[in-house]
C-alpha positions as CSV (number, residue, x, y, z in Angstrom):
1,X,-12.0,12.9,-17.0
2,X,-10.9,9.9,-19.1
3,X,-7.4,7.7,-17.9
4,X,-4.3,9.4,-18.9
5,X,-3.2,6.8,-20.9
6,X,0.3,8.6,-22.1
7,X,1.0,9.2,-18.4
8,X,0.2,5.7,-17.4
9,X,2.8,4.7,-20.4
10,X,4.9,7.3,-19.1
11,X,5.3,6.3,-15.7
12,X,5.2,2.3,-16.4
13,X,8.6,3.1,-19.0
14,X,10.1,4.9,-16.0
15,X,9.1,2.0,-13.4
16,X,9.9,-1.1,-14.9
17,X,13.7,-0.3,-15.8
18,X,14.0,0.0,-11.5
19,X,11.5,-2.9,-10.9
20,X,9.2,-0.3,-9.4
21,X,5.4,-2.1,-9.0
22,X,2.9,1.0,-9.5
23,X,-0.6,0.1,-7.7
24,X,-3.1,2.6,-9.4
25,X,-4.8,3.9,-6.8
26,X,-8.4,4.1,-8.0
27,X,-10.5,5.2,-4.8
28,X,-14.1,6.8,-6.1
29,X,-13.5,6.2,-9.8
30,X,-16.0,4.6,-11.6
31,X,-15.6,0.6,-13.0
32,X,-14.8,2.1,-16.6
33,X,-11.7,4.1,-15.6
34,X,-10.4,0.5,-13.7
35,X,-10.9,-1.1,-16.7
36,X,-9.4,0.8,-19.1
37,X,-6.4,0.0,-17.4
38,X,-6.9,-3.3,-16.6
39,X,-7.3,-3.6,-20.8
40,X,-3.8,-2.4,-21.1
41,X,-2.9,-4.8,-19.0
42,X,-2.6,-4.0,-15.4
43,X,-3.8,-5.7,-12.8
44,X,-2.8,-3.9,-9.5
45,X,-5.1,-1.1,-8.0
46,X,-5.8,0.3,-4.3
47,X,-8.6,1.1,-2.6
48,X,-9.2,3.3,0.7
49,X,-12.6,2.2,1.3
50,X,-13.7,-1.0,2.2
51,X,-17.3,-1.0,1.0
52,X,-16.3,0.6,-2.5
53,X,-13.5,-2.3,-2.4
54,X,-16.0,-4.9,-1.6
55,X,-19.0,-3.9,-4.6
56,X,-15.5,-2.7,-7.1
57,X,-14.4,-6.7,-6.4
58,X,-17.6,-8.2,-6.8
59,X,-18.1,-6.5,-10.5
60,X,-15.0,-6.4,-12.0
61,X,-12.7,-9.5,-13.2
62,X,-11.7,-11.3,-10.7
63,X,-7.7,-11.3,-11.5
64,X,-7.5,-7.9,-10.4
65,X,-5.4,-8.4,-7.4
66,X,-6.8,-5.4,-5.2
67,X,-4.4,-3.8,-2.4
68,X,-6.1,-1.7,0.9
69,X,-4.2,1.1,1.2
70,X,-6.5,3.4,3.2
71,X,-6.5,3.4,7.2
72,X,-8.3,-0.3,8.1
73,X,-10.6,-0.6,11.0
74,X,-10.5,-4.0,12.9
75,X,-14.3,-4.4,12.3
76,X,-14.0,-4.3,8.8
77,X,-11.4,-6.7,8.0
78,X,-13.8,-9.3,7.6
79,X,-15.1,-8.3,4.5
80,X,-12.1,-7.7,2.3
81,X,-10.0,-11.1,3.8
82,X,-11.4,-13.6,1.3
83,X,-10.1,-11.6,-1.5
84,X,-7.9,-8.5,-0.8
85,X,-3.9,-9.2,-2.1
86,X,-2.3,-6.8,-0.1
87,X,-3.4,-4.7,2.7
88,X,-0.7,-1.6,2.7
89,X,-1.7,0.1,6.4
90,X,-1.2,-2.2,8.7
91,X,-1.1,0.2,11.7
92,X,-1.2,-2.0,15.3
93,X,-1.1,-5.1,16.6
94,X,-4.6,-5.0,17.5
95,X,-4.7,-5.2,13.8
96,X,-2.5,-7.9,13.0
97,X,-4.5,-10.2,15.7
98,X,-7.6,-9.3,13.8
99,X,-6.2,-9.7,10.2
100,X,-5.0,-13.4,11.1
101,X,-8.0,-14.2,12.9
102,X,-10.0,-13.3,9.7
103,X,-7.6,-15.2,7.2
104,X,-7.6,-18.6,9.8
105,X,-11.2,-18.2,8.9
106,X,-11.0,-17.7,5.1
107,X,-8.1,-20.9,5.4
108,X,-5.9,-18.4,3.6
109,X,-2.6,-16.2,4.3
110,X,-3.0,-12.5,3.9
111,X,-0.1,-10.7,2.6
112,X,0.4,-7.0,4.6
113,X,2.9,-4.4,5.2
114,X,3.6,-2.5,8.4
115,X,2.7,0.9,8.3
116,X,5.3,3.4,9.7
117,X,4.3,7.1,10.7
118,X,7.4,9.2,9.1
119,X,5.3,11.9,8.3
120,X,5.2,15.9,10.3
121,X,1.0,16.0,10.4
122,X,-0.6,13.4,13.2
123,X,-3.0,12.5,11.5
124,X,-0.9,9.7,9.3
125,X,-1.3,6.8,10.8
126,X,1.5,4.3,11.9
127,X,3.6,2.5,14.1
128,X,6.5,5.2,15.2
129,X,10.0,4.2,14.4
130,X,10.9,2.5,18.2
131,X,7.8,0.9,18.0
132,X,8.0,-1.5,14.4
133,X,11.8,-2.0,15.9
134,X,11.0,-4.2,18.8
135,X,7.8,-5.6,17.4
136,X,10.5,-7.3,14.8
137,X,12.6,-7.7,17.1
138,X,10.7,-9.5,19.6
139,X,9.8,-12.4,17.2
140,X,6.0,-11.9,18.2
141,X,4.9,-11.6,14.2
142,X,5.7,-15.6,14.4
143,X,2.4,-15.7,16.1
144,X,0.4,-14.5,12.9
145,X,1.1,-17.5,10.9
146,X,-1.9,-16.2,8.9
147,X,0.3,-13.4,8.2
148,X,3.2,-12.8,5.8
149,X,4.6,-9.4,6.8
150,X,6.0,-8.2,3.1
151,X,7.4,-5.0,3.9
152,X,6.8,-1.7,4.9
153,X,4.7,1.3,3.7
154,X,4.9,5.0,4.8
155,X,3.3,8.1,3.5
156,X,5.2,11.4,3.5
157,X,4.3,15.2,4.9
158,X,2.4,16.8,2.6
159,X,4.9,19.4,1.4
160,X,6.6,20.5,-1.5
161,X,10.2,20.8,0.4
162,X,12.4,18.0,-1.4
163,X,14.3,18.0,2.0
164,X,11.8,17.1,4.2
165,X,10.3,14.5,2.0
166,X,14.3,13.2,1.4
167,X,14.5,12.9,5.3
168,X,11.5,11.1,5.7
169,X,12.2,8.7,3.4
170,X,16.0,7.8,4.2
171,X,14.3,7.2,7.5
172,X,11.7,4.9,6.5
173,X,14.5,3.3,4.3
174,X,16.7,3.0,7.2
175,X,13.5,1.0,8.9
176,X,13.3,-1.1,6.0
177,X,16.7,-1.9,5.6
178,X,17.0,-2.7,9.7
179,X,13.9,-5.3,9.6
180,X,14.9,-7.1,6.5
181,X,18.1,-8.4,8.1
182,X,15.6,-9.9,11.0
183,X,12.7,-10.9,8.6
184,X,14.6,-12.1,5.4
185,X,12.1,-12.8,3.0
186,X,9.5,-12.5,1.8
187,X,10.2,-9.2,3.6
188,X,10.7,-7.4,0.6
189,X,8.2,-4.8,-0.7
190,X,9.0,-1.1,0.5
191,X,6.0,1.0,-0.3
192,X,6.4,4.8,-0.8
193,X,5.7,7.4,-2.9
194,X,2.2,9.3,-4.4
195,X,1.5,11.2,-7.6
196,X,3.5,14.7,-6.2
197,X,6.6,12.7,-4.7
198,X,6.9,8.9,-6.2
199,X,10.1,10.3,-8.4
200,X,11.7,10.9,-5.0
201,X,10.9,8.0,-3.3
202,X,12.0,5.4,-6.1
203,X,15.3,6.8,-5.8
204,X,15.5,6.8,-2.4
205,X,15.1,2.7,-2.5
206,X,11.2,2.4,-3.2
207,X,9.9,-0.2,-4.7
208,X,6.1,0.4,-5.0
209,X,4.4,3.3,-5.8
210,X,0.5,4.6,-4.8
211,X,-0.7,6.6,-7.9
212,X,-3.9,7.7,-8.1
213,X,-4.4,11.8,-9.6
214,X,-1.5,11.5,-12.1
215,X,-3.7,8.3,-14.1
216,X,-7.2,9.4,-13.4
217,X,-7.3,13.0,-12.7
218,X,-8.6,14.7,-9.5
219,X,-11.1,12.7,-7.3
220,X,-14.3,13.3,-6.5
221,X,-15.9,12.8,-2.6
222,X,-19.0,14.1,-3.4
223,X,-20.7,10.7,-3.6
């Protein structure tokens, strides 16, 4: 299936008026989809897979600014810190340590967001509510001076009940709001929202959206 172009003009009309960044999310689409986008201008996509980052960065133009938005395993940070922009999912500490290690190494600061599990189904990942409090709070993330924390990211249930979905986000916003009076900024990026919910979560205070179906049509794992 080509790019939606009318959608993707679509949703950028209803985006920038709120200063909403969308990140087409363009996990197993092929280099041509990418850069039919990238000729109308846009510059942010997200990846879930590190190796399909890695060979997508190495053949496309090199002012994409690419964002890791799947789950990241420490082991595999190596390969995406000389380049990635933004890696959404940060999930632990172990994490972080790993992440900074890997940007002392590439003499650069990585930009990230905490991930925070607001979601019904276990298998989001995340650090719970109680958790991403005192880990702020504690003023260990001054220890990662490879590291500037830029927000938060969360990913919702997987429902179609608008009041679950509300509930989760108000708490993730709640979060949000709670840290950025410890971290000032550049604490500023709240990611939330997909394809089925990003409406919702914009005006519930997000400022980044994930969209990957609405631009490029259904995905396809069989590769």
């Amino acid at each position: 299936m080509p790019v939606n172009i009318e959608k993707y003009q679509s949703i950028i009309s209803e985006l920038n008026p709120n200063k909403v960044q969308l990140i087409a999310v363009s996990k197993t689409k092929p280099n041509e989809d990418i850069i039919e986008l990238y000729n109308l201008g846009h510059r942010a996509f997200g990846e879930n897979y590190v190796q399909e980052l890695v060979d997508k960065a190495a053949s496309l133009p090199k002012d994409i600014h690419w964002h890791f938005i799947g789950h990241l395993q420490s082991n595999k940070v190596k390969y995406i810190a000389p380049f990635v922009h933004l890696i959404h999912g940060v999930d632990s500490e172990k994490l972080l340590q790993e992440i900074n290690k890997q940007a002392i190494k590439q003499n650069r600061v990585i930009d990230c967001l905490l991930q925070v599990h607001i979601a019904t189904e276990e298998t989001k990942f995340g650090f719970d509510a109680e958790d991403i409090q005192e880990l702020i709070q504690s003023g260990r993330l001054a220890q990662y001076a490879n590291i500037r924390i830029k927000g938060l990211m969360g990913m919702a249930s997987f429902s179609d009940d608008p009041s679950l979905l509300t509930k989760e986000f108000m708490s993730l916003k709640q979060i949000f709001d709670q840290a950025a009076t410890h971290l000032g900024n550049p604490f500023t990026i709240l990611s939330m929202g997909m394809s089925s919910d990003y409406a919702l979560a914009i005006r519930l205070g997000s400022n980044m959206v994930r969209i990957g179906s609405l631009l490029f049509g259904a995905r396809n794992y069989s590769k």
